[in-house]
matplotlib code that plots the C-alpha trace (Angstrom):
import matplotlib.pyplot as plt

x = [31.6, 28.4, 28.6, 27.1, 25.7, 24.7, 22.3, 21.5, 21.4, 21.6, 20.7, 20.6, 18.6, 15.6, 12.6, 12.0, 8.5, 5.4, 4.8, 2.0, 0.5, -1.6, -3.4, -2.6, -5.5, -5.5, -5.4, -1.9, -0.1, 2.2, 3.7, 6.4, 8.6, 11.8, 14.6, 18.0, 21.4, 23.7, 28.1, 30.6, 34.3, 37.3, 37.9, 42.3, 41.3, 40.7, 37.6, 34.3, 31.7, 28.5, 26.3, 22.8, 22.2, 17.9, 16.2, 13.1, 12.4, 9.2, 7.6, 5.2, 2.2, 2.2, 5.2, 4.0, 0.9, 3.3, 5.7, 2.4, 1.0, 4.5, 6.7, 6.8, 8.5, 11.7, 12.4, 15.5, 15.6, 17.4, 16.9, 18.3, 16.8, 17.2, 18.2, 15.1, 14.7, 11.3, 10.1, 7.3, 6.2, 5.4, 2.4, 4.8, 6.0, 9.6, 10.3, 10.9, 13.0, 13.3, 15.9, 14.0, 15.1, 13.0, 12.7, 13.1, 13.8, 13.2, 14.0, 12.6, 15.3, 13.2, 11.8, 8.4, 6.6, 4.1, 1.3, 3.4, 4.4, 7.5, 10.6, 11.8, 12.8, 9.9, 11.5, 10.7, 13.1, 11.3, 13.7, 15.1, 18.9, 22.2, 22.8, 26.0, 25.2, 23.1, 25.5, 28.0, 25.7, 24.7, 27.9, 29.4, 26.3, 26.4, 30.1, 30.2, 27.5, 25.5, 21.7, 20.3, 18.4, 20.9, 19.8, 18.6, 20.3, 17.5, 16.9, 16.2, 12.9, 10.4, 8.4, 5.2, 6.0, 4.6, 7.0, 6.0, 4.4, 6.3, 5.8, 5.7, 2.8, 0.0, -1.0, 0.9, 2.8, 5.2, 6.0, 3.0, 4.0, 5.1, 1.7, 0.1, 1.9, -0.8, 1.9]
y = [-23.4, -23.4, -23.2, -20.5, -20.7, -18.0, -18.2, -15.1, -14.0, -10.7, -9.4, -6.6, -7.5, -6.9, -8.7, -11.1, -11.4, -10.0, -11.1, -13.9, -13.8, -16.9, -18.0, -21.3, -22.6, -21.1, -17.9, -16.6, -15.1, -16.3, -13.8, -15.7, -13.9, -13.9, -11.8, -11.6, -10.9, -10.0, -10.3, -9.2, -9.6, -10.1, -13.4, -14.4, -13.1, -9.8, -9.8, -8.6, -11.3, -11.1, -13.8, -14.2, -15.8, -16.2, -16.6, -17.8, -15.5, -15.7, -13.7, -14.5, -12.8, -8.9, -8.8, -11.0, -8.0, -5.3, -7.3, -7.9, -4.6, -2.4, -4.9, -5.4, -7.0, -4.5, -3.0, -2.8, -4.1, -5.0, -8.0, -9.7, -13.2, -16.8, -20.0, -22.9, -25.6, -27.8, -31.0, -32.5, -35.2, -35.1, -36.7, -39.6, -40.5, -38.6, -36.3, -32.7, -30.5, -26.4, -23.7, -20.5, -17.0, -16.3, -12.6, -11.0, -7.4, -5.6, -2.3, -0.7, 0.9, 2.6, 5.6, 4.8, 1.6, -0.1, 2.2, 5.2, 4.1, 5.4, 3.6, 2.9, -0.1, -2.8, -5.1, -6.8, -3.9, -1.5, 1.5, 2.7, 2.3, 1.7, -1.5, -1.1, -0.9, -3.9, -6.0, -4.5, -4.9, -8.8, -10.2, -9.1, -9.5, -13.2, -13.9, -12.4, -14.7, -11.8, -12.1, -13.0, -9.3, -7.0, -3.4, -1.0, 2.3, 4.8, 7.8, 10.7, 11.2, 13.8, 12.3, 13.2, 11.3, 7.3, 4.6, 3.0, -0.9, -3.4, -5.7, -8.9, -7.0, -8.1, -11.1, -14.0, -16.2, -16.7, -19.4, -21.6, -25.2, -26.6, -28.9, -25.6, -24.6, -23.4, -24.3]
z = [26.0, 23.9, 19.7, 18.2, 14.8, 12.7, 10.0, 8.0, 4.7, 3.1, 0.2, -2.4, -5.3, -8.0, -8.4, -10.6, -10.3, -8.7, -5.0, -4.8, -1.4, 0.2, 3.3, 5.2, 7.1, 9.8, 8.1, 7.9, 4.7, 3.1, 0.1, -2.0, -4.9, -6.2, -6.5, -8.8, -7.8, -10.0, -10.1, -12.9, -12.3, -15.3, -16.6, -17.3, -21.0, -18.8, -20.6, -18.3, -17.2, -15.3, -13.7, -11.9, -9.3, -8.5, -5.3, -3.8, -0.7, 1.6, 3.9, 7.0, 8.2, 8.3, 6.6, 3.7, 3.7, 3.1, 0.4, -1.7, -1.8, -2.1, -3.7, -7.7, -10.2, -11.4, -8.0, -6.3, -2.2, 0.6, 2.4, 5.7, 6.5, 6.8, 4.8, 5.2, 3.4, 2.9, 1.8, 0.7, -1.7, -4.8, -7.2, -7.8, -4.2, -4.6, -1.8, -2.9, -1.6, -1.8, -0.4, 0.1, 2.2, 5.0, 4.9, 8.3, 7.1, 4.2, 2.7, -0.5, -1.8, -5.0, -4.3, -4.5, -4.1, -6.4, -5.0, -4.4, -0.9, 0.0, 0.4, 3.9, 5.9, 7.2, 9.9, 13.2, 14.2, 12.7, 12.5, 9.6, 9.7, 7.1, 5.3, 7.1, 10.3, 9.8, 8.8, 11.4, 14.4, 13.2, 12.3, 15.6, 17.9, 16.4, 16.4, 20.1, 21.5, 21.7, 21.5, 18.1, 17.6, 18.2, 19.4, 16.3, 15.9, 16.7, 15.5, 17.8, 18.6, 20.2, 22.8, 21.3, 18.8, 18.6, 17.7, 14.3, 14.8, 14.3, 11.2, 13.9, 16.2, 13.3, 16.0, 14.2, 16.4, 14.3, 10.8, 10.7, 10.2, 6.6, 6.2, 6.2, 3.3, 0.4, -2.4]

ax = plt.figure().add_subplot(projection="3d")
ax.plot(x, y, z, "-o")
ax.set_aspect("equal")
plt.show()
């Protein structure tokens, strides 16, 4: 029998910053931010105490497009992705190393976007569904050996109406490679 391994992060949190977007070399964006999480829960004292946790999320291509010009720093969103970690040296020979969140999915979940866009879900899916069934339809699509993209609840739909593009049809192949990093 072959192991299964699941990595995938989710995520409801505020910015922390303004998306920054970049080009690699061969031309494709790269939008980086960061976003806050936040947890309370009662000490033995039964006194209440909160913590926040930061994190350094990227996004790819046409999805790094759409964080930097509807994403801003304040706003609440939902975000599924991936752990990856980098490394590079530095000025003084050390290697470096950075955890970051490769977004996959993300939902605005403000009403209104930096330029009035409206909030909605951006994915590779591309329909708009619940947090829930996200995490429902993941966790057991992975944990059954299903594929790694399970099926997206859809909503009804006329058929003169056209299905949305997806965020992946913008012509990028997919994550440049790391020496292509711009930062």
């Amino acid at each position: 029998m072959a192991s299964r391994s699941l990595n995938m992060v989710l995520l409801i949190g505020n910015l922390t910053r303004d998306p920054e977007i970049r080009y690699t070399s061969s031309g494709a964006a790269v939008c980086s931010f960061g976003i806050a999480t936040n947890r309370s829960w009662k000490d033995a004292d039964g006194e209440v105490r909160e913590e926040a946790e930061f994190h350094n999320l990227v996004a790819w291509n046409k999805m790094a497009e759409i964080c930097y010009q509807i994403l801003a720093k304040g706003m609440k969103v939902f975000i599924r992705g991936e752990l990856r970690t980098r490394s590079w040296e530095d000025d003084a020979g050390s290697t470096r190393y950075r955890t970051e969140i490769k977004i996959n999915d993300m939902m605005l979940l403000d009403s209104k976007g930096k330029q009035g866009a409206g909030g909605g879900t951006v994915s590779e899916q591309s329909e708009e569904v619940a947090i829930e069934d996200v995490v429902a339809d993941e966790v057991s699509a992975n944990l059954a050996g299903g594929d790694d993209k399970p099926a997206a609840k859809k909503p009804t739909k006329k058929s003169s109406e056209k299905k949305p593009k997806k965020a992946s049809d913008a012509g990028g192949v997919g994550d440049p490679l790391e020496d292509e990093l711009p930062f």
